[in-house]
C-alpha positions as CSV (number, residue, x, y, z in Angstrom):
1,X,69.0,76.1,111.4
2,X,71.8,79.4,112.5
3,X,70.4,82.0,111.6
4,X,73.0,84.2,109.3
5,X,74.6,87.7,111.2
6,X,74.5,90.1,108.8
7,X,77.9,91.8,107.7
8,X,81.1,91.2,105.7
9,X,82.0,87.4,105.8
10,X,85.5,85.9,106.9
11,X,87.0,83.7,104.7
12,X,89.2,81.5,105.8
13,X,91.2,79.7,103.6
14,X,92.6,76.6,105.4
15,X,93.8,74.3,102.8
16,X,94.7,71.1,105.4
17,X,92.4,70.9,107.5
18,X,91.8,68.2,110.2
19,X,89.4,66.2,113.2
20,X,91.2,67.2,116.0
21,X,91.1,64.4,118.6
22,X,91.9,66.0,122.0
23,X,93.3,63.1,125.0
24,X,93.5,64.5,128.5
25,X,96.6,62.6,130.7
26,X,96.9,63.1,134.7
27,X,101.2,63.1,133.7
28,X,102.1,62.6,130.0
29,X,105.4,60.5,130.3
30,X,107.5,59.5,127.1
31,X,107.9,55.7,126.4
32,X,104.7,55.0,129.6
33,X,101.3,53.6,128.8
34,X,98.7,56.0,129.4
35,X,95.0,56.2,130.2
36,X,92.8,59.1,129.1
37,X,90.6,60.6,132.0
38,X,88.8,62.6,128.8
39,X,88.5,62.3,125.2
40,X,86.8,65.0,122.6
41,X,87.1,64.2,118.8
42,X,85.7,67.7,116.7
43,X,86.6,69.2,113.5
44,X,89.6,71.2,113.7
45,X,92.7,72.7,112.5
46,X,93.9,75.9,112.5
47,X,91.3,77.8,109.9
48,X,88.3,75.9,111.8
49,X,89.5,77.4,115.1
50,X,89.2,80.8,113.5
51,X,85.9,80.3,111.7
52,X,84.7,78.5,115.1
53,X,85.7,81.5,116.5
54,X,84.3,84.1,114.3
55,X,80.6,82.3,114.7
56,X,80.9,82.4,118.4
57,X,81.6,86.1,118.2
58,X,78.7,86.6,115.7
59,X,80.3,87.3,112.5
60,X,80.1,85.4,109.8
61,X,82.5,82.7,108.4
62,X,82.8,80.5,105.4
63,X,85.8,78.2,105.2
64,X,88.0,77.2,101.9
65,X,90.4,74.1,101.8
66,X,89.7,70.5,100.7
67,X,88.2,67.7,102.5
68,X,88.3,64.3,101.4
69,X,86.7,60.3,103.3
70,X,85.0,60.2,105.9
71,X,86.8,62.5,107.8
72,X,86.6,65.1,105.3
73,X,82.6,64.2,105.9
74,X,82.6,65.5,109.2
75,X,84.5,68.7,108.7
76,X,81.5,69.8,106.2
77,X,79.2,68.2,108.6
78,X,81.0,70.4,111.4
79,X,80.8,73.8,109.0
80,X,76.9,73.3,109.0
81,X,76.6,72.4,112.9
82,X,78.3,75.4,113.5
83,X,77.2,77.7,110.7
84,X,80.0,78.2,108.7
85,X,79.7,78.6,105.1
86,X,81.5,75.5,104.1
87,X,83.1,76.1,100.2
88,X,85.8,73.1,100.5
89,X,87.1,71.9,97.5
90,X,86.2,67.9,97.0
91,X,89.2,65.5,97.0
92,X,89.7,61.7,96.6
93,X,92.6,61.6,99.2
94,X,91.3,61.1,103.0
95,X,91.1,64.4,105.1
96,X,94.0,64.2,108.5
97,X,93.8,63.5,112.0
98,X,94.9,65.4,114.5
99,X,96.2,64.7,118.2
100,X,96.4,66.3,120.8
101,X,97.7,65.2,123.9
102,X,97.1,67.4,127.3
103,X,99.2,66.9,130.6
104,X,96.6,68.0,132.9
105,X,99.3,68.3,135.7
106,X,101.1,71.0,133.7
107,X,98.7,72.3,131.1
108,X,101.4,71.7,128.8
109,X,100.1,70.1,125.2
110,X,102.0,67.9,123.0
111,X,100.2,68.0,119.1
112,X,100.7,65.3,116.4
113,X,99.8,65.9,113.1
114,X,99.5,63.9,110.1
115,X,100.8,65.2,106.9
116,X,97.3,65.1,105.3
117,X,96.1,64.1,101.7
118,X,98.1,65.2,98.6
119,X,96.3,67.6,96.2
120,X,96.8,68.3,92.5
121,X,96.8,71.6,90.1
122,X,93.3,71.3,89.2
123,X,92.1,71.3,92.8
124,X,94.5,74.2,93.9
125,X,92.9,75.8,90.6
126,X,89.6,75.1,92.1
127,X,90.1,76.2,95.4
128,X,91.9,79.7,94.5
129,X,88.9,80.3,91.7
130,X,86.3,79.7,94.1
131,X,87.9,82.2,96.4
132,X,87.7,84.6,94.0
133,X,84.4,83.9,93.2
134,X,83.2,84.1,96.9
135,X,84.5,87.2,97.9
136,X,82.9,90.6,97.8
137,X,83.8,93.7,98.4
138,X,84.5,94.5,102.3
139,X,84.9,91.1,103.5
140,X,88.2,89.8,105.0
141,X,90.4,86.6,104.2
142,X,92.3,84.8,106.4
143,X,95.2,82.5,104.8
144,X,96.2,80.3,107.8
145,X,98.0,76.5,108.4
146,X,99.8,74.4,106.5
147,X,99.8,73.1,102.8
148,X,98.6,70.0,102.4
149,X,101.1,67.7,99.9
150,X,101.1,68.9,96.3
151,X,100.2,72.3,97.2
152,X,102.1,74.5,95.9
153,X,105.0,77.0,98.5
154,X,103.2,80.1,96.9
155,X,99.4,79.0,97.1
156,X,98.6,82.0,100.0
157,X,100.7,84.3,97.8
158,X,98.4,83.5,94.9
159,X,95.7,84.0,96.9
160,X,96.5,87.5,98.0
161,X,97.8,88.3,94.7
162,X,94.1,87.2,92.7
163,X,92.4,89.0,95.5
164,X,94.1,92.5,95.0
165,X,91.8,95.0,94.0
166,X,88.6,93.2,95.5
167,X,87.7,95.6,98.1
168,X,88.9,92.3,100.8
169,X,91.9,93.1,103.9
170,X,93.8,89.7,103.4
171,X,95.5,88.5,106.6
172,X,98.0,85.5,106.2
173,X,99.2,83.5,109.2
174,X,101.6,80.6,108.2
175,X,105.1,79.5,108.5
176,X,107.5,77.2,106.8
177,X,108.6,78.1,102.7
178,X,105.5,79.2,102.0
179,X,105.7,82.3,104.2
180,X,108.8,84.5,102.7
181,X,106.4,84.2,99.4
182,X,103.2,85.3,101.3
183,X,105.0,88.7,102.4
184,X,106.4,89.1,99.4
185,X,102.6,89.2,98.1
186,X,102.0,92.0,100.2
187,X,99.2,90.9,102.1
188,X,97.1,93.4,104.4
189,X,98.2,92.2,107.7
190,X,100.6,89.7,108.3
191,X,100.4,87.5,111.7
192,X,103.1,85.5,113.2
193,X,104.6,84.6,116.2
194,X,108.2,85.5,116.4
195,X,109.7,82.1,115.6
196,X,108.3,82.1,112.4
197,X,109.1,85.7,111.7
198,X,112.6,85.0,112.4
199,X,113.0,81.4,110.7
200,X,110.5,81.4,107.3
201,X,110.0,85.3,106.1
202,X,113.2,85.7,104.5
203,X,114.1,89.1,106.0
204,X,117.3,88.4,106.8
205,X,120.1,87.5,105.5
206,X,121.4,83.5,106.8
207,X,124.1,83.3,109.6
208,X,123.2,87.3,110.1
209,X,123.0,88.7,113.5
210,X,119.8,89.1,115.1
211,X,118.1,92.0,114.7
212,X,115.3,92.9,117.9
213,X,111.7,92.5,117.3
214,X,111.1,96.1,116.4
215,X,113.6,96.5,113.2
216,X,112.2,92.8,112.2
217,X,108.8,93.9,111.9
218,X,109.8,97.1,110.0
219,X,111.8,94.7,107.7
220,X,108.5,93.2,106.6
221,X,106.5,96.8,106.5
222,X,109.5,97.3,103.9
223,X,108.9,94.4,102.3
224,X,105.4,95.4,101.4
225,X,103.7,93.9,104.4
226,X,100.8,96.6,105.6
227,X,100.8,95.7,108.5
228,X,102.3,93.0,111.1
229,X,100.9,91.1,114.2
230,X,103.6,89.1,116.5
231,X,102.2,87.2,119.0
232,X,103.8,86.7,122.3
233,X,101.9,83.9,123.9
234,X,100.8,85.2,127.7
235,X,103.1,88.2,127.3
236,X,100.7,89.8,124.5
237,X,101.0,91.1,121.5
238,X,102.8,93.7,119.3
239,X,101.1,95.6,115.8
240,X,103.6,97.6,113.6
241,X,102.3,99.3,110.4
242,X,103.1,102.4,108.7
243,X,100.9,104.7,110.8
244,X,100.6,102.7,114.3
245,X,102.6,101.0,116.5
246,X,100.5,99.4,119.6
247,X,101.9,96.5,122.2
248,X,99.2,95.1,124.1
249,X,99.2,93.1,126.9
250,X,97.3,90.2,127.3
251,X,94.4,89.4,130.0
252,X,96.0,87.1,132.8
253,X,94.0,83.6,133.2
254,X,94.4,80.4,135.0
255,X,96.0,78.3,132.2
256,X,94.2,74.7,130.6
257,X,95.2,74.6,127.6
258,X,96.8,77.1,125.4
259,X,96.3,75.2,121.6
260,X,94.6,77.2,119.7
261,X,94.9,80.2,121.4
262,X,96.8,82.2,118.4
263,X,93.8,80.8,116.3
264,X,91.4,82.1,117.9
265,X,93.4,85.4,118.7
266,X,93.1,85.7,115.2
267,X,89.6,85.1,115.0
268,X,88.8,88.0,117.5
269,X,91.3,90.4,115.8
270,X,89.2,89.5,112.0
271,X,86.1,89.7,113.4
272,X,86.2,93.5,115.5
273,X,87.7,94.8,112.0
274,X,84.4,93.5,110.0
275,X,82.5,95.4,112.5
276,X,84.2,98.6,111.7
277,X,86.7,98.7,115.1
278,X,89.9,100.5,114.6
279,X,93.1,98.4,114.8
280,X,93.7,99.2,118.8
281,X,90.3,97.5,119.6
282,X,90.3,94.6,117.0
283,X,93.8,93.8,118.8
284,X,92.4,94.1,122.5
285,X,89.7,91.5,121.4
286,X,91.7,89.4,120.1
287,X,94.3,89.6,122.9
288,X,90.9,88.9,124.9
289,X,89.8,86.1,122.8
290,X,93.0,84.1,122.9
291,X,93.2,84.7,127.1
292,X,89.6,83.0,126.7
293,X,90.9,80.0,124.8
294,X,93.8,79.6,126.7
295,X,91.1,78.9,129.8
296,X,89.5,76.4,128.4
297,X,90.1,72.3,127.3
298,X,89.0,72.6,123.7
299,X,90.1,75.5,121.4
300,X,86.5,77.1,121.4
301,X,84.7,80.3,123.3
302,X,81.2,80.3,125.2
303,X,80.3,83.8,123.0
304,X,80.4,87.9,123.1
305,X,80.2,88.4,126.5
306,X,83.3,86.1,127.7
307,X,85.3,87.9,125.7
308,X,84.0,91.0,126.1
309,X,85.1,90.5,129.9
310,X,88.6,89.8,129.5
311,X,88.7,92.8,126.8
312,X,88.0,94.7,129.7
313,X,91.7,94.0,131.2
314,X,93.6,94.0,127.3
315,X,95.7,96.8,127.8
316,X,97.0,98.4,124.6
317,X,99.9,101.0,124.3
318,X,100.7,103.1,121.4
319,X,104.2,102.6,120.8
320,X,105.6,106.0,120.8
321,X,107.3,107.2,117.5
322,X,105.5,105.0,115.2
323,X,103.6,106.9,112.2
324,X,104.1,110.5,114.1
């Protein structure tokens, strides 16, 4: 039996979640036959890798989405291994697969995911009313992933929208059409890398000429965003709300595989805010925790003190100008 941290929970609200099934390759070569030197099958998926990551941390997680089959079996299996509230939503379809293939040579990881089950009204009913249920005041919720099929573009807006007035900082990290709708929900804290930023929040006008990372991220304060986190892979991070602007740089490590690593940033950024850190300390920890990912085979952490480590070398920079 875990025994349950005391604090606000993180919510995560993952709605397609997945068994990731990890293959290590000596040289991944397109169209060759290949032979696995390792092999890990675990629950997964992006809002698993945060709630995975909260645990590890000792804060406390519960994880909403749906799970259906089998595999859907072992995600809630998974949630009580680890010690995750699991609040999935029931489903008839049959919960995805994941793979992920690593090229041990480069580090470099190729991911193939399946499109996952197809849910209906009711069940997105279900799932955003449990939500609301769940909550109290001072927790966090964490939007993150994909939509599963059926889901609705706006489902994270909705979310945000129905938690308004909670007493809960909702943080959404997706991409694709649902994530213009998202910001336009005015969620807490937006995170994104800045691909996504660029491609799916609707900031810009098509064809348009770039604008630099800086005026990007004030385009989605304006759009009612409170805050934004871009990450930057190795390079770090940058945070822009209305009163702080901070860029931090991220812990150098030797490189094994960097999936999950924006996941579990995440994860270490949610869980320093429930303990009461200020913004420039939840984003060293979770520059530190995605450096710690980024170290390892799985997407996972070893606890506190391995992060607390490489937090020590998370340099963070006010940006000068911003909110003064």
């Amino acid at each position: 039996m875990h025994e349950r941290p005391t604090g606000p929970t993180v919510h995560v609200v993952s709605p397609n979640p997945a068994q990731d099934r990890l293959q290590v390759v000596p040289r991944l070569l397109v169209g060759e036959v290949h032979r696995a030197t390792q092999v890990v099958s675990r629950p997964g998926g992006k809002g698993m890798i945060v709630a995975r990551g909260v645990v590890r941390l000792g804060g406390r997680a519960a994880l909403h989405g749906f799970v259906g089959g089998p595999v859907g079996a072992q995600i809630s299996a998974g949630c009580r291994e680890l010690g995750i509230e699991d609040r999935h939503v029931l489903i008839d379809g049959e919960t995805r697969v994941s793979t992920v293939i690593v090229d041990s040579a480069s580090g470099a990881s190729t991911v193939i995911n399946e499109p996952g089950p197809e849910v209906g009204p009711t069940e997105v009913a279900a799932l955003v009313d449990g939500l609301v249920e769940a909550v109290r005041p001072g927790d966090l919720v964490v939007c993150t992933g994909s939509l599963p099929r059926g889901a609705p573009a706006d489902l994270y807006a909705r979310c945000v929208t129905a938690l308004r007035g909670r007493g809960v900082l909702s943080v959404v990290d997706t991409s694709g059409p649902g994530l213009a709708l998202a910001v336009r929900s005015a969620p807490d804290v937006l995170k994104v890398n800045e691909d996504e930023l660029r491609a799916d929040a609707g900031l810009t006008a098509p064809g348009a000429d770039p604008v630099d990372l800086p005026v990007l991220m004030g385009l989605a304060l304006d759009a009612g965003v409170g805050a934004v986190v871009v990450t930057r892979g190795s390079a770090g991070l940058s945070y822009r709300s209305a009163t702080e602007g901070w860029d931090v740089q991220s812990p150098s490590v030797s490189l094994v595989n960097a999936t999950g690593s924006g996941d579990m940033m995440l994860a270490g950024f949610v869980t320093s805010l429930a303990r009461g850190d200020d913004r420039a300390s939840a984003l060293r920890t979770g520059a530190a925790a995605g450096a710690a990912n980024a170290a390892r085979l799985e997407p996972d952490l070893s606890g506190p003190s391995e992060v607390d480590e490489l937090r020590a070398h998370a340099v963070a920079s006010a940006v000068p100008g911003v909110g003064r």
